[in-house]
Each structure stands twice: as structure tokens, then as C-alpha cells.
N, C-alpha and C positions, 0 to 999 in steps of 0.2 A: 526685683533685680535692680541694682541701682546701674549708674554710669559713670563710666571710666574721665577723672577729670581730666581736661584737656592740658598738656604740659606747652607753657607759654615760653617762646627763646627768639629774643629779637634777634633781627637779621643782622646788626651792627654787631654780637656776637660773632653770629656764622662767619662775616666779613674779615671779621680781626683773626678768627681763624685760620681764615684759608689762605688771609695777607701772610700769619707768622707760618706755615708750613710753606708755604714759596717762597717767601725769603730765604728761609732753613734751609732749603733742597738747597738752594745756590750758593751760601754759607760754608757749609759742612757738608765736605767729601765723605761717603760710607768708609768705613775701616777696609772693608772688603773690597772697592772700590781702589781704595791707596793701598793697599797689596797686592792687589795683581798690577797696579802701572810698578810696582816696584819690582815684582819679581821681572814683567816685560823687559824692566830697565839693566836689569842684570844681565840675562839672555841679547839685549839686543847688540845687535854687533857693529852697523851703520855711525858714524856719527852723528849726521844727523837728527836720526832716530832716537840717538841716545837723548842727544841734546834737546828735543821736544817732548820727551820723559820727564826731565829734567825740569820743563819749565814748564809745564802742566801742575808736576806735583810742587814746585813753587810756588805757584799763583793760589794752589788752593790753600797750601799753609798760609800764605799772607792773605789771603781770603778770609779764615777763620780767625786771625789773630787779629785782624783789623774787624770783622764782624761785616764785611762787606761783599759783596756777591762775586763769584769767581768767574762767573761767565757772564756774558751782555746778550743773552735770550731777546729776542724781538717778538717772541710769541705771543699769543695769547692763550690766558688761561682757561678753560668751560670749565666750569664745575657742576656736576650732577649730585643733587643734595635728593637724598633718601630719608624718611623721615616715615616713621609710623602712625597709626593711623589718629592715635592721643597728643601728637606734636600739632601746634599751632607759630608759624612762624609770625609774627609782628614788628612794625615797622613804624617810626614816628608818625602821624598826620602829617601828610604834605610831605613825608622824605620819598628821594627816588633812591630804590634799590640798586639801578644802573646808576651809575657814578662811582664809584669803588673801582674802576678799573683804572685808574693813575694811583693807585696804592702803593704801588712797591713796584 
């Protein structure tokens, strides 16, 4: 019976990953996302209302067309990384894993 070779994926991978999927999320409004603020926008009867319709789905068009984040999140991000039992994550000598959190 032999054994399953260990699949080697540096962590500076994982990082640039999960940097381009949170920038994206903030990027790029879901389709489904910008049809329902649009149907709300039709329906809404307030002006006010309308008007922060209005400038929600603004901000996200000029979000995507400039490539820059539509909203200013203060959060932070945890990311739970699932890996099978043949993944080996690897990391430079001497890099620290923590540090990536000023990425984006």
C-alpha cells in the first residue's frame, strides 16, 4: 500500500486569496443584490427613501467602475481554512503568517 503524497500550497497563496475575494465582495454588488434595491426603488414612495436608493446603487456603480470598495467595513476578517488531510500548508523560513491583516 503506498501513500498519498502530501499536496504542498503556500500560505502567501491562501493570503492573496482571500485578500482578492474581500476586496471583490466590496467591489461588485451581486446582480440580485442591485435588483431588488431597484425594484425597492420603484415601490418606495418617501423621498428620502428614494433618494438613499438612489445613492447606494450609485456608489456601487462607481465602486465597480473605479475598482474600488463601495463600502468602508472597519471589520475584521477570521477566516477558517479547511484542508484535507493530503494538504500541507507552507510558509517562507522566518515569514509570519499574521501580518496579512493590512492587505486590503
Amino acid at each position: 500500500m503506498g501513500y498519498a503524497r502530501l499536496r504542498e500550497i503556500s500560505v502567501d497563496q491562501v493570503a492573496e486569496a482571500v485578500k482578492r475575494l474581500c476586496m471583490g465582495s466590496n467591489v461588485k454588488m451581486p446582480a440580485e443584490l442591485s435588483y431588488a434595491i431597484e425594484q425597492a426603488l420603484e415601490r418606495e414612495k418617501s423621498p428620502a427613501g428614494s433618494k438613499i436608493l438612489k445613492q447606494i446603487l450609485e456608489n456601487h456603480r462607481t465602486a465597480a467602475g473605479e475598482n474600488i470598495p463601495a463600502r468602508q467595513d472597519t471589520g475584521i476578517t477570521l477566516v477558517f481554512l479547511k484542508t484535507g488531510q493530503d494538504v500541507h500548508l507552507v510558509a517562507p523560513t522566518g515569514a509570519r503568517i499574521k501580518g496579512n491583516d493590512r492587505q486590503g
